[in-house]
PDB file with SEQRES, HELIX, SHEET and CRYST1 records, atoms N, CA, C and O in Angstrom:
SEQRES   1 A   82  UNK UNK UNK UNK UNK UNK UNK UNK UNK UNK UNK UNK UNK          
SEQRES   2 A   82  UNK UNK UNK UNK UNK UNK UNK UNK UNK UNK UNK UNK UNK          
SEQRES   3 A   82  UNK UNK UNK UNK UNK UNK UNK UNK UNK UNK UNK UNK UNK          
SEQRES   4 A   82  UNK UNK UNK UNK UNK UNK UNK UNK UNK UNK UNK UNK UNK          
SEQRES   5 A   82  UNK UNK UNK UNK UNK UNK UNK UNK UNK UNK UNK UNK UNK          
SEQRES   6 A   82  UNK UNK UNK UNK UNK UNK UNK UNK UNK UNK UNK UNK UNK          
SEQRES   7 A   82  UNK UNK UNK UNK                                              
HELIX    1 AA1 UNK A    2  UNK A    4  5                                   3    
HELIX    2 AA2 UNK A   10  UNK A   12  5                                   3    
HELIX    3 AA3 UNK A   14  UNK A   24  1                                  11    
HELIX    4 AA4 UNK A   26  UNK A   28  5                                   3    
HELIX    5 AA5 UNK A   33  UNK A   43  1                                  11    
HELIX    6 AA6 UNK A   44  UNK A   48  3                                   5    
HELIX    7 AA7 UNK A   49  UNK A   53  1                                   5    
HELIX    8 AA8 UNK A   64  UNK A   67  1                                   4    
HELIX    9 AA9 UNK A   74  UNK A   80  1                                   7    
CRYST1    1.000    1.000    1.000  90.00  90.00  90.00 P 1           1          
ATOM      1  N   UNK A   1      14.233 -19.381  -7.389  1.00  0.00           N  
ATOM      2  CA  UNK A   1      12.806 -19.530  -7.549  1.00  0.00           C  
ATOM      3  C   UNK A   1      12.136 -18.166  -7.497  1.00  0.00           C  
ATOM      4  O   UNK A   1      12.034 -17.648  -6.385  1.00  0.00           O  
ATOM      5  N   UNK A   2      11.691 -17.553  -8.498  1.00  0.00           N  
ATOM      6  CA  UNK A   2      10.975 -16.328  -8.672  1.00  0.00           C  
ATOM      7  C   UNK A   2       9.874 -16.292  -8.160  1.00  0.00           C  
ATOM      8  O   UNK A   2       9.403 -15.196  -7.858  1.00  0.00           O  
ATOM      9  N   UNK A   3       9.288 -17.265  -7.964  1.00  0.00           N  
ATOM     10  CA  UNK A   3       8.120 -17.327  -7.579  1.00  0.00           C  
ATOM     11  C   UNK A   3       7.994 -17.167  -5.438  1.00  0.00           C  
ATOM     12  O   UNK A   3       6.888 -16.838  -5.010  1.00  0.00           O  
ATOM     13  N   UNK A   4       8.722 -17.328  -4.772  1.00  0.00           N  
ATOM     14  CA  UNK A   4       9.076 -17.126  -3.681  1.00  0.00           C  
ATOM     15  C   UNK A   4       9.278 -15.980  -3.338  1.00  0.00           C  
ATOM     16  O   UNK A   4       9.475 -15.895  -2.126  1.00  0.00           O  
ATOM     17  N   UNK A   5       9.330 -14.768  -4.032  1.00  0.00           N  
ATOM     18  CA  UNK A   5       9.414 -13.736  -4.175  1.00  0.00           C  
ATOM     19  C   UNK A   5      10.887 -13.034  -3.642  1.00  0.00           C  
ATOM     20  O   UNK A   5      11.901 -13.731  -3.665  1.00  0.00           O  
ATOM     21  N   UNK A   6      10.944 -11.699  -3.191  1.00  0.00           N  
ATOM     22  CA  UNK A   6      11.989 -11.039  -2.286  1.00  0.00           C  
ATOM     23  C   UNK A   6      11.439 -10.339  -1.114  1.00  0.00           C  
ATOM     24  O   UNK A   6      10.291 -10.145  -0.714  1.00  0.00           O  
ATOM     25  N   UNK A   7      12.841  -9.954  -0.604  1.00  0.00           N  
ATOM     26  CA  UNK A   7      12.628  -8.807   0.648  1.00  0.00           C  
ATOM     27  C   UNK A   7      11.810  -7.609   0.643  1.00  0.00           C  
ATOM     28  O   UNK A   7      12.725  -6.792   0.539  1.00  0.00           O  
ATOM     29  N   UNK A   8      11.246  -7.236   0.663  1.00  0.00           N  
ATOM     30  CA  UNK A   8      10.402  -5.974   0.421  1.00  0.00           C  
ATOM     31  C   UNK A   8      11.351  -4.575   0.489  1.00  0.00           C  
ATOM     32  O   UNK A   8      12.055  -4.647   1.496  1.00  0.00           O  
ATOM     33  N   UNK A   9      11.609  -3.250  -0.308  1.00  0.00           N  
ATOM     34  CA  UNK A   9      12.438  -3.028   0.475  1.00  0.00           C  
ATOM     35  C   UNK A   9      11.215  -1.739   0.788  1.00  0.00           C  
ATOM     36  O   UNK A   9      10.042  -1.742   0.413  1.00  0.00           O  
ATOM     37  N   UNK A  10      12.035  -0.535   1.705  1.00  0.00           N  
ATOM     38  CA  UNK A  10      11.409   0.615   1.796  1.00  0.00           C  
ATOM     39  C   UNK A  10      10.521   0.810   0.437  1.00  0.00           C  
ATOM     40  O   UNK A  10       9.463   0.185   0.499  1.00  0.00           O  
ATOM     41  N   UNK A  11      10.738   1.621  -0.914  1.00  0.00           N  
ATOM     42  CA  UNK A  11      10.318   2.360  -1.964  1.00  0.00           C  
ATOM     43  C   UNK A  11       8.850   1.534  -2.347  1.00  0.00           C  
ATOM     44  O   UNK A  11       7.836   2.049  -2.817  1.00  0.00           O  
ATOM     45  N   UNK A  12       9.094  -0.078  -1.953  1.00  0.00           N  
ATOM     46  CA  UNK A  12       7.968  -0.369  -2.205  1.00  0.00           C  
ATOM     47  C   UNK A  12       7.061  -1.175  -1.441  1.00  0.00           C  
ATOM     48  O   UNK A  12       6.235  -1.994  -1.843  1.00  0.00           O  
ATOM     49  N   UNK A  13       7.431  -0.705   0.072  1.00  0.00           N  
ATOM     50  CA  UNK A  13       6.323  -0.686   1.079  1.00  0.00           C  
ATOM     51  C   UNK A  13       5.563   0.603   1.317  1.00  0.00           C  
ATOM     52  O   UNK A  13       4.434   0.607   1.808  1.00  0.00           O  
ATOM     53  N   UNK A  14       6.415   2.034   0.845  1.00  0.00           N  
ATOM     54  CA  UNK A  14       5.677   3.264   0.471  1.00  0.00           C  
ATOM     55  C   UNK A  14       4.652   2.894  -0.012  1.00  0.00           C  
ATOM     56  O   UNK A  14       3.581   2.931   0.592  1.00  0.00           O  
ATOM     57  N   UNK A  15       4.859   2.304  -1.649  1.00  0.00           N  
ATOM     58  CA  UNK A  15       4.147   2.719  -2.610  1.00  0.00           C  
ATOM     59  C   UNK A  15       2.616   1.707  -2.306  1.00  0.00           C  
ATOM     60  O   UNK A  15       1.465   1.953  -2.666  1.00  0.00           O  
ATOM     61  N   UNK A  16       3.261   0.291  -1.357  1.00  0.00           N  
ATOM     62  CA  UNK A  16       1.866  -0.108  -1.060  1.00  0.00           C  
ATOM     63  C   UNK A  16       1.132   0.861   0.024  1.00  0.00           C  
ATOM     64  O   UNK A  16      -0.020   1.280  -0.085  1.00  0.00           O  
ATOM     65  N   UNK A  17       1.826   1.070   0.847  1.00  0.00           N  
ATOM     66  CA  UNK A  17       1.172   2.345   1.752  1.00  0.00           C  
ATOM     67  C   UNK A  17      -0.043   3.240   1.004  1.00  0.00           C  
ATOM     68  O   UNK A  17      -1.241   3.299   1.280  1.00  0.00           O  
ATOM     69  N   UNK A  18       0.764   3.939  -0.091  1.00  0.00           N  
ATOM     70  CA  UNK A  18       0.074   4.482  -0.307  1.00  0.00           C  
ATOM     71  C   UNK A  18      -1.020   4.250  -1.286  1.00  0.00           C  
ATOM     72  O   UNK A  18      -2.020   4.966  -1.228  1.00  0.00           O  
ATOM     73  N   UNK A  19      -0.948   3.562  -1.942  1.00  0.00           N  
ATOM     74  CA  UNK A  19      -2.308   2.883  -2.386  1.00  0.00           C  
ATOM     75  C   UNK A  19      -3.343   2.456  -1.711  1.00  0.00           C  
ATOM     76  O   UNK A  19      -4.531   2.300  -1.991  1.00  0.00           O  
ATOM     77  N   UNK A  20      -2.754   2.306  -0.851  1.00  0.00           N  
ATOM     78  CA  UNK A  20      -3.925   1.537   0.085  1.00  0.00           C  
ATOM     79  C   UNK A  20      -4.357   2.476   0.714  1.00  0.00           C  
ATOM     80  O   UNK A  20      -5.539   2.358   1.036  1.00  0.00           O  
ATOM     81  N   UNK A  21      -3.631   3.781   1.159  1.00  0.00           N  
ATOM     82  CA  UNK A  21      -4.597   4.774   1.446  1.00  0.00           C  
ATOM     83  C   UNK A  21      -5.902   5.713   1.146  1.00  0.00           C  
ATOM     84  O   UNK A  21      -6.897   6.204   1.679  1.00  0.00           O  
ATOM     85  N   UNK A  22      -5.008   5.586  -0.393  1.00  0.00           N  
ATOM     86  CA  UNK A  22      -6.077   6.238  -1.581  1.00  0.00           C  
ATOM     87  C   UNK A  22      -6.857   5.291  -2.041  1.00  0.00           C  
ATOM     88  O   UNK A  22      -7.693   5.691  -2.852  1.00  0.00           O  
ATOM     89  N   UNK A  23      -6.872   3.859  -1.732  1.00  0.00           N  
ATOM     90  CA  UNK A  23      -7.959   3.244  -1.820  1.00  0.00           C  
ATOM     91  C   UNK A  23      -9.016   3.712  -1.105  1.00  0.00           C  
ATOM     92  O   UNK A  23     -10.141   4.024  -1.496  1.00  0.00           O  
ATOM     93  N   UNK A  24      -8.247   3.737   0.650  1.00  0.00           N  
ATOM     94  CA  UNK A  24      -9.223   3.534   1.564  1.00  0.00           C  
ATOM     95  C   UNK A  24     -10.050   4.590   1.505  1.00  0.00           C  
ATOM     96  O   UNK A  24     -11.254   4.638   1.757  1.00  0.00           O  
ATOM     97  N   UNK A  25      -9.155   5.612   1.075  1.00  0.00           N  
ATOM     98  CA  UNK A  25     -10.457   6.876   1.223  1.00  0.00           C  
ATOM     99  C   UNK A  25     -11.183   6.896  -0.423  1.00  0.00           C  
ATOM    100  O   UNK A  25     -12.329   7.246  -0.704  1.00  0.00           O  
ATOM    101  N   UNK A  26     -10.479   6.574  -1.037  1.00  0.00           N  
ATOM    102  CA  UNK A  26     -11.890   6.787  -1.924  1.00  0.00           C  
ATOM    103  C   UNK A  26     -12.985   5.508  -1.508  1.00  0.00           C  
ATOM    104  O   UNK A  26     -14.145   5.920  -1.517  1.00  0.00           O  
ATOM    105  N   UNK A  27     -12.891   4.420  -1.237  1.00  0.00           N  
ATOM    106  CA  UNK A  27     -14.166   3.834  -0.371  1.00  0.00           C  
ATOM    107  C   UNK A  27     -14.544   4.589   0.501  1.00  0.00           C  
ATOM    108  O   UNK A  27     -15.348   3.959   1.188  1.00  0.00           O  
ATOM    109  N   UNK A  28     -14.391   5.855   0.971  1.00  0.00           N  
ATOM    110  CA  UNK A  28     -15.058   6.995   1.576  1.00  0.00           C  
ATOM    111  C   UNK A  28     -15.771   7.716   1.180  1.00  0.00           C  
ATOM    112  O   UNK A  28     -16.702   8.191   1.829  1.00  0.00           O  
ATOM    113  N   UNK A  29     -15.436   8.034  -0.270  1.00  0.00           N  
ATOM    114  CA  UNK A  29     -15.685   8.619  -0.972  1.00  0.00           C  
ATOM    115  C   UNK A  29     -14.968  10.387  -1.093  1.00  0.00           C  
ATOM    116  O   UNK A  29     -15.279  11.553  -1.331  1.00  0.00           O  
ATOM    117  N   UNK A  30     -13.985   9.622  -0.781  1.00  0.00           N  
ATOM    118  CA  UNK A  30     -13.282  11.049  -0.588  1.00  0.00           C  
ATOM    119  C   UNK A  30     -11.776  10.866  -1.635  1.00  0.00           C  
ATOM    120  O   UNK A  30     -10.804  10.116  -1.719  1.00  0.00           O  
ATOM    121  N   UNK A  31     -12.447  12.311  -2.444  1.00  0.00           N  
ATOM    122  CA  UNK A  31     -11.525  11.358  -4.229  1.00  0.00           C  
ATOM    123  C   UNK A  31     -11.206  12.719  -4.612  1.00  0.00           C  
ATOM    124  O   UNK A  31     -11.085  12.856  -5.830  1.00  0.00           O  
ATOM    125  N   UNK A  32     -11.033  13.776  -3.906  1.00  0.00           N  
ATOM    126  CA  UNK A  32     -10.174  15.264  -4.424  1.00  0.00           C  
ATOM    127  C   UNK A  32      -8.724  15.025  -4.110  1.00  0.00           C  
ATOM    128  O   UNK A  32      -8.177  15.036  -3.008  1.00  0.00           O  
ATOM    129  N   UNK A  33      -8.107  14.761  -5.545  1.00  0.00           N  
ATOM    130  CA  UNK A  33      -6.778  14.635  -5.187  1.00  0.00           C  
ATOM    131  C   UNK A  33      -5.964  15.457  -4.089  1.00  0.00           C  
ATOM    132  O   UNK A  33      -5.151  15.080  -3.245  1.00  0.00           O  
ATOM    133  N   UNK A  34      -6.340  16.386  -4.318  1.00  0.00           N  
ATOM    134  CA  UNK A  34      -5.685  17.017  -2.955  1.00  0.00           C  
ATOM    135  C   UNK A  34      -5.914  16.951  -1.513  1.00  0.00           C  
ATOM    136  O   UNK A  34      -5.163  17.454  -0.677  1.00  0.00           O  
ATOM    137  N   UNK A  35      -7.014  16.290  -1.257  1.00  0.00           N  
ATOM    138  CA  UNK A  35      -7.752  16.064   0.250  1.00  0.00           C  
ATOM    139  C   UNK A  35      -7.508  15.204   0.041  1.00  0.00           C  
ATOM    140  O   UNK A  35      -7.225  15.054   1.230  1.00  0.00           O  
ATOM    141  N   UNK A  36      -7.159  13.771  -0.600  1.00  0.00           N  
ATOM    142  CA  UNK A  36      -6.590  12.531  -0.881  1.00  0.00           C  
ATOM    143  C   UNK A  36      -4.946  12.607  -0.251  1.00  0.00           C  
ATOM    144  O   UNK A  36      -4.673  11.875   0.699  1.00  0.00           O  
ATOM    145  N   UNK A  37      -4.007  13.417  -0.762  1.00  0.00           N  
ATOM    146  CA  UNK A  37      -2.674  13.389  -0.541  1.00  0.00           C  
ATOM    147  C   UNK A  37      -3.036  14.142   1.112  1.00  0.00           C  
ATOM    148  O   UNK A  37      -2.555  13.284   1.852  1.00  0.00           O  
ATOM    149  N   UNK A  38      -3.404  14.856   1.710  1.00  0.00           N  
ATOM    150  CA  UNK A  38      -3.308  15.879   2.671  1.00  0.00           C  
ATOM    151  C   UNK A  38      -3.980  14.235   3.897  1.00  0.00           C  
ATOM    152  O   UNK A  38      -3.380  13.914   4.923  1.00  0.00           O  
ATOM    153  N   UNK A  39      -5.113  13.592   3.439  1.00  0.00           N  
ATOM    154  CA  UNK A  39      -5.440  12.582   4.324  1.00  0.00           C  
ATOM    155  C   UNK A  39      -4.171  11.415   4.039  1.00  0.00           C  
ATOM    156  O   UNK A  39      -4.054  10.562   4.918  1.00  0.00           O  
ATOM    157  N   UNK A  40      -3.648  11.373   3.387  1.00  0.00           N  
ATOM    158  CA  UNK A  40      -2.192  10.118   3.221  1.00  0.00           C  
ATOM    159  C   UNK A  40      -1.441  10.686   4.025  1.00  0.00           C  
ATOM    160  O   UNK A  40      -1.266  10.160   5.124  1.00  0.00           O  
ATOM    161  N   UNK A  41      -0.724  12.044   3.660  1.00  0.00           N  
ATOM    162  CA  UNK A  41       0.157  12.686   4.704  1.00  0.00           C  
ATOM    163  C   UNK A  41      -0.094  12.896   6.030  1.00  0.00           C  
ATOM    164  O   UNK A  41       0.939  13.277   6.581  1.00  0.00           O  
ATOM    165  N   UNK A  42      -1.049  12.809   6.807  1.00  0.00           N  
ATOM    166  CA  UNK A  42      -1.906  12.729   8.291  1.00  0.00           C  
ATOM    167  C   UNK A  42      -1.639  11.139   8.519  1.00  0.00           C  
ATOM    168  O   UNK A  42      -0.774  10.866   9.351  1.00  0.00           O  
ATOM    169  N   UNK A  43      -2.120  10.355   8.037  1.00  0.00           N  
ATOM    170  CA  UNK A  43      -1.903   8.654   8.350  1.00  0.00           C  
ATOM    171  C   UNK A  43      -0.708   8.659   8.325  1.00  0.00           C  
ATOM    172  O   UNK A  43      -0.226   8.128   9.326  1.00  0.00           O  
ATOM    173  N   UNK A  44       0.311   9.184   7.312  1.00  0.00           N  
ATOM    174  CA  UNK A  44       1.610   8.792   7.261  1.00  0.00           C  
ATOM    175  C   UNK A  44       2.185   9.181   8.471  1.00  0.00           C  
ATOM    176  O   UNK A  44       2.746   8.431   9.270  1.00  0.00           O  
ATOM    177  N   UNK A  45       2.038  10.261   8.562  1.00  0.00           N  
ATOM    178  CA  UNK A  45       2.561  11.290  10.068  1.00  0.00           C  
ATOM    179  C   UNK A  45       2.376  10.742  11.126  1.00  0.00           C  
ATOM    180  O   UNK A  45       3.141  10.936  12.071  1.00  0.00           O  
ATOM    181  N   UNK A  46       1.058   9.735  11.227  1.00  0.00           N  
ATOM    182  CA  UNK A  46       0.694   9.366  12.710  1.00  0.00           C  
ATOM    183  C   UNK A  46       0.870   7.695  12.579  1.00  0.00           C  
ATOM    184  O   UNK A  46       0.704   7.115  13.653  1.00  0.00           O  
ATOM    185  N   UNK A  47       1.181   6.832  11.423  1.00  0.00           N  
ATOM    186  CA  UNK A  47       0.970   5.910  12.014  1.00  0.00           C  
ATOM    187  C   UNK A  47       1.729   5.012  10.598  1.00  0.00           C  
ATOM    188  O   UNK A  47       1.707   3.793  10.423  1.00  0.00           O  
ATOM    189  N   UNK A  48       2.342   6.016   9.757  1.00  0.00           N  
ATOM    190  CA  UNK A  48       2.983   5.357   8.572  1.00  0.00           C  
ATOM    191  C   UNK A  48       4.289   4.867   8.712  1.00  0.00           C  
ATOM    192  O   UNK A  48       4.480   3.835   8.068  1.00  0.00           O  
ATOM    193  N   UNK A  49       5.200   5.263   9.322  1.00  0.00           N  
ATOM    194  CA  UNK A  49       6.636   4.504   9.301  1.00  0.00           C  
ATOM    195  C   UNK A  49       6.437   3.399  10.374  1.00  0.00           C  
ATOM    196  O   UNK A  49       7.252   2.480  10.305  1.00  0.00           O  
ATOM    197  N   UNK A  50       5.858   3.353  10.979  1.00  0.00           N  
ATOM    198  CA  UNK A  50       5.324   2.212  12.098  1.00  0.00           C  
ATOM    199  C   UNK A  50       4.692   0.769  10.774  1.00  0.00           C  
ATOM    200  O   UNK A  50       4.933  -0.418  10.999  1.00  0.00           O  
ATOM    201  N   UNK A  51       4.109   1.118   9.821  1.00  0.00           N  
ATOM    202  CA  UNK A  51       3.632   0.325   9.230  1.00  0.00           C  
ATOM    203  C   UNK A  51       4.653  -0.076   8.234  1.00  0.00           C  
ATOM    204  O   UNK A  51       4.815  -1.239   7.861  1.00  0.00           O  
ATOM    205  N   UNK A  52       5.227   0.786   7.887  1.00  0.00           N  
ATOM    206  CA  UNK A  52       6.013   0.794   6.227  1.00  0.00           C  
ATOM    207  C   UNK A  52       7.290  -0.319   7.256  1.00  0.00           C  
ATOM    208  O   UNK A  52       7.580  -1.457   6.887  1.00  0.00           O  
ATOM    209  N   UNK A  53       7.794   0.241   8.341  1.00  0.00           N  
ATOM    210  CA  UNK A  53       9.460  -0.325   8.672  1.00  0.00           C  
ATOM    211  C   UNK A  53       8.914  -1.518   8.942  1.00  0.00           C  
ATOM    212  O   UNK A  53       9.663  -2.478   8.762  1.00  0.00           O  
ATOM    213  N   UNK A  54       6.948  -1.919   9.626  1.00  0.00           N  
ATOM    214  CA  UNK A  54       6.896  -3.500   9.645  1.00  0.00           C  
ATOM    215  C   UNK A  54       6.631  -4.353   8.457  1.00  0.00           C  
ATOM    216  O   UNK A  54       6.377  -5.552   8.575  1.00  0.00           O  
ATOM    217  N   UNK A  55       6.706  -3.574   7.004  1.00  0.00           N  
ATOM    218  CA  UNK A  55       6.458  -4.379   5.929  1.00  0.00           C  
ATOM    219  C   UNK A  55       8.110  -4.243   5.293  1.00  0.00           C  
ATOM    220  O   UNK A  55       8.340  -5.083   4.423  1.00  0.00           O  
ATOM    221  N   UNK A  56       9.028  -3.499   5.548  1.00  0.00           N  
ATOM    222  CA  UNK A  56      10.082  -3.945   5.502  1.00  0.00           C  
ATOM    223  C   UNK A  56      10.727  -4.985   5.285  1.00  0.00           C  
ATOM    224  O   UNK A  56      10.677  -5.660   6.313  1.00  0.00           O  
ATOM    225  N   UNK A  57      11.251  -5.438   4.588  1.00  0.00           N  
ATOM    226  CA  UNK A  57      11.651  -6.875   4.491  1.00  0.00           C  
ATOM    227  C   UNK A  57      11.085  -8.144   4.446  1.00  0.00           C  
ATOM    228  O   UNK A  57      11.833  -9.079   4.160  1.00  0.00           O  
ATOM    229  N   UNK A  58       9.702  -8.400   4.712  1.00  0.00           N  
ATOM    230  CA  UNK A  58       8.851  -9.114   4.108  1.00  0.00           C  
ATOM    231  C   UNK A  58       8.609  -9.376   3.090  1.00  0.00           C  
ATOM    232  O   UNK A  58       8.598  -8.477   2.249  1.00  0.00           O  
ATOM    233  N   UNK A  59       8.303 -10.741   2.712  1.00  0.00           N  
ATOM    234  CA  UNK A  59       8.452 -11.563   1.204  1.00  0.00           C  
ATOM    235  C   UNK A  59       7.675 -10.924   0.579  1.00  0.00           C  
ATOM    236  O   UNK A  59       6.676 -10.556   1.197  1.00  0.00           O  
ATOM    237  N   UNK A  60       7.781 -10.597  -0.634  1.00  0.00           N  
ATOM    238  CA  UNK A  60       7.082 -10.147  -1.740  1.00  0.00           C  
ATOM    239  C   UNK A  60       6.993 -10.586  -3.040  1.00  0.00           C  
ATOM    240  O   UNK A  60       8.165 -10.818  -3.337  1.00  0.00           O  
ATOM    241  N   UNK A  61       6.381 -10.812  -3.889  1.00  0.00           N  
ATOM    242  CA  UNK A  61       6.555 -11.131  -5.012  1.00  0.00           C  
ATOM    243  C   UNK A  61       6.520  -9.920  -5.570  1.00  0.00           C  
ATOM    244  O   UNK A  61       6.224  -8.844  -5.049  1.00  0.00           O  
ATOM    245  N   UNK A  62       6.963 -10.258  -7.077  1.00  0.00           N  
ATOM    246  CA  UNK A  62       6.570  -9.062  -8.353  1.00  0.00           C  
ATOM    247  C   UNK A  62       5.026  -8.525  -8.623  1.00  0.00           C  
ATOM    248  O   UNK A  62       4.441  -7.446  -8.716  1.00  0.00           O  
ATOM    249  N   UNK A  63       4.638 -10.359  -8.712  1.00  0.00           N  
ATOM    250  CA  UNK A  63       2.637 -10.358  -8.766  1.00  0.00           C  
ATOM    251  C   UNK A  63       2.353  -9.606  -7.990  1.00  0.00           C  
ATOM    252  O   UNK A  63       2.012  -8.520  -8.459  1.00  0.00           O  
ATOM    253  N   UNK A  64       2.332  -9.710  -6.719  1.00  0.00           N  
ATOM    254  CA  UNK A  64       1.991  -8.878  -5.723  1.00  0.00           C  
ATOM    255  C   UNK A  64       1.775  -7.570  -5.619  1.00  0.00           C  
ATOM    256  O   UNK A  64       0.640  -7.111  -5.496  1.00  0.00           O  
ATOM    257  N   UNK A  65       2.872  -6.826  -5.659  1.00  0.00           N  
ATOM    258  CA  UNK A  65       3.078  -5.610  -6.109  1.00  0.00           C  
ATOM    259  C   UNK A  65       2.564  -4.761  -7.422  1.00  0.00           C  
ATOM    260  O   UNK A  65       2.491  -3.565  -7.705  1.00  0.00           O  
ATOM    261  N   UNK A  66       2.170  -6.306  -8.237  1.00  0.00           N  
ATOM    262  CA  UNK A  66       1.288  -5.316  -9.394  1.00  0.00           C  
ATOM    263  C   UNK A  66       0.190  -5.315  -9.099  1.00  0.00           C  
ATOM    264  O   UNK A  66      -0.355  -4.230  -9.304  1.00  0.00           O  
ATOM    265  N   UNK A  67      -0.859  -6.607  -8.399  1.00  0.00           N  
ATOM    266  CA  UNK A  67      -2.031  -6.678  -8.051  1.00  0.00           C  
ATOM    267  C   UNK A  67      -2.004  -5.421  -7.260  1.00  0.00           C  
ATOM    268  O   UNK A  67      -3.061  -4.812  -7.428  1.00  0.00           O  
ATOM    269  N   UNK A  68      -1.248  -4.853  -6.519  1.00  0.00           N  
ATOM    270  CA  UNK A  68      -1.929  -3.794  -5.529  1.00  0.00           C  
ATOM    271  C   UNK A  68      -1.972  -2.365  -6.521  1.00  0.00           C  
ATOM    272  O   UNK A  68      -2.827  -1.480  -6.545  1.00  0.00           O  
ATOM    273  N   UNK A  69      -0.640  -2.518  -7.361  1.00  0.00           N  
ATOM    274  CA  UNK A  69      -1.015  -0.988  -8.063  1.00  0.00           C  
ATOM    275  C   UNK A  69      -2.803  -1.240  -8.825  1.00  0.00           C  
ATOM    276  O   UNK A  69      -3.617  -0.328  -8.973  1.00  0.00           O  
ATOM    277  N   UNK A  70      -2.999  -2.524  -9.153  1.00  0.00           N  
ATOM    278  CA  UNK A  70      -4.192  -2.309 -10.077  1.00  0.00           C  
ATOM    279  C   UNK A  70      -5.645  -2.627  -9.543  1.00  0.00           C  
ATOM    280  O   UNK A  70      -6.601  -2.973 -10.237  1.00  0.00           O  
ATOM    281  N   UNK A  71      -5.621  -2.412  -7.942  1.00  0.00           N  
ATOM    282  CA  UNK A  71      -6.606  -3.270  -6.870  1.00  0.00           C  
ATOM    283  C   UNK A  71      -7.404  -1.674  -6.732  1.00  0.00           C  
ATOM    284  O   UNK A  71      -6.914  -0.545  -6.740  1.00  0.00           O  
ATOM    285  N   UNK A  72      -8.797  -2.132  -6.610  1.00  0.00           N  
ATOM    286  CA  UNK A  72      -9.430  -0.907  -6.659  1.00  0.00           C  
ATOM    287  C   UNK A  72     -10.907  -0.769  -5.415  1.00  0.00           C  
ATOM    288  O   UNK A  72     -11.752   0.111  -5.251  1.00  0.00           O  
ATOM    289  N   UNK A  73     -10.614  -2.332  -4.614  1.00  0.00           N  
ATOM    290  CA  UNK A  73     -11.000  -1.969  -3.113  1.00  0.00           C  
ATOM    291  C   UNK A  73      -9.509  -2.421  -2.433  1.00  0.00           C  
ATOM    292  O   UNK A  73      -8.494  -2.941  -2.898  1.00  0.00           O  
ATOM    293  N   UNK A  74      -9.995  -1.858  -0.832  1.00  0.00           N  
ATOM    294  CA  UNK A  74      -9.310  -2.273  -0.045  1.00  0.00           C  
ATOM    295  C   UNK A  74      -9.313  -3.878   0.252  1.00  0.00           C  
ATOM    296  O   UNK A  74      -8.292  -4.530   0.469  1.00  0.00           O  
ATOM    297  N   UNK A  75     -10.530  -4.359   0.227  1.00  0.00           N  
ATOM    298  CA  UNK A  75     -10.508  -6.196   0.117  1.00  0.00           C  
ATOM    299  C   UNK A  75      -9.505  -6.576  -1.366  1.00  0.00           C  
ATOM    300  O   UNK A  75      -9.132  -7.748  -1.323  1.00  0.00           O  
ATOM    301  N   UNK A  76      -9.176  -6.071  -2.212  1.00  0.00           N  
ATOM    302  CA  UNK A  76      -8.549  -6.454  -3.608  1.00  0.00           C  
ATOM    303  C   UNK A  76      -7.443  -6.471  -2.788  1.00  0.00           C  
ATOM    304  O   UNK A  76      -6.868  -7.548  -2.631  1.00  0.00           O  
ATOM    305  N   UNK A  77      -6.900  -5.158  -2.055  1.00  0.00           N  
ATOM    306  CA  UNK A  77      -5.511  -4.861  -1.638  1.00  0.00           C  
ATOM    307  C   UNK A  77      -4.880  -5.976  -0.720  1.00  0.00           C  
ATOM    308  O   UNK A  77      -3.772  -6.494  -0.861  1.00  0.00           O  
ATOM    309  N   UNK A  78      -5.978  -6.277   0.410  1.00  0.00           N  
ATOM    310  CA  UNK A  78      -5.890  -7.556   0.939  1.00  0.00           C  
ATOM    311  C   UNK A  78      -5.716  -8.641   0.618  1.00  0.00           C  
ATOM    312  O   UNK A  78      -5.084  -9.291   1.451  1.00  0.00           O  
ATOM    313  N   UNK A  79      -6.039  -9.225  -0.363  1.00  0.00           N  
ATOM    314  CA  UNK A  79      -6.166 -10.319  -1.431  1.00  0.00           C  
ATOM    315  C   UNK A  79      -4.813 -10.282  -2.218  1.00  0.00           C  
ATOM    316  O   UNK A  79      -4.500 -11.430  -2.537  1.00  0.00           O  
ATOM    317  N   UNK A  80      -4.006  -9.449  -2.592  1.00  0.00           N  
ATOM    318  CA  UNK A  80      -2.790  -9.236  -3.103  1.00  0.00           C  
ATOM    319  C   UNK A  80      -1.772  -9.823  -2.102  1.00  0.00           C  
ATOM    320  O   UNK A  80      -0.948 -10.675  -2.433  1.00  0.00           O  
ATOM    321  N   UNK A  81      -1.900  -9.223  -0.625  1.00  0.00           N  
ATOM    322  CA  UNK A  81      -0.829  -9.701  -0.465  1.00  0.00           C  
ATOM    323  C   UNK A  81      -0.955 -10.847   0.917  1.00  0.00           C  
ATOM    324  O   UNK A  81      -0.241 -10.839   1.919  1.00  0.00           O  
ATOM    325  N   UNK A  82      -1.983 -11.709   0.633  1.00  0.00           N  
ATOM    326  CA  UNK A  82      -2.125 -12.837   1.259  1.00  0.00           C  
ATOM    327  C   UNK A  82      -0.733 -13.614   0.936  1.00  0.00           C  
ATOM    328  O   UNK A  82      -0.535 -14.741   1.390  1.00  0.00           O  
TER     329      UNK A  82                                                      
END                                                                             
């Protein structure tokens, strides 16, 4: 059943990580790619493998994972992976 999704693995609990970071700060309004990656790498440092190893293995779908690449608040991002 495809629709039940899979395990989540690491590469793409990153990649929600990090979307959701660069969401969050551009709802900041903070959208210089480079003060964008430098504020991801600070969250990541302090509080990202704590998050990423608890989305680890959690069900995922395919849908899922595309809704978040194409989610453009943080409530969208939420909404993905209800």
């Amino acid at each position: 059943m495809a629709g039940c999704g899979h395990p989540a693995s690491r590469d793409e609990c990153e990649a929600i990580f990090k979307r959701s970071a660069e969401i969050e700060l551009r709802a900041q309004n903070i959208v210089d790619p480079r003060l964008v990656e430098e504020r991801t790498a600070a969250v990541r440092s302090a509080r990202g493998n704590e998050l990423i190893d608890r989305c680890v293995g959690r069900r995922i779908t395919d849908a899922a994972l595309s809704c978040v690449r194409q989610a453009t608040t943080p409530e969208q991002v939420d909404r993905c992976l209800e």
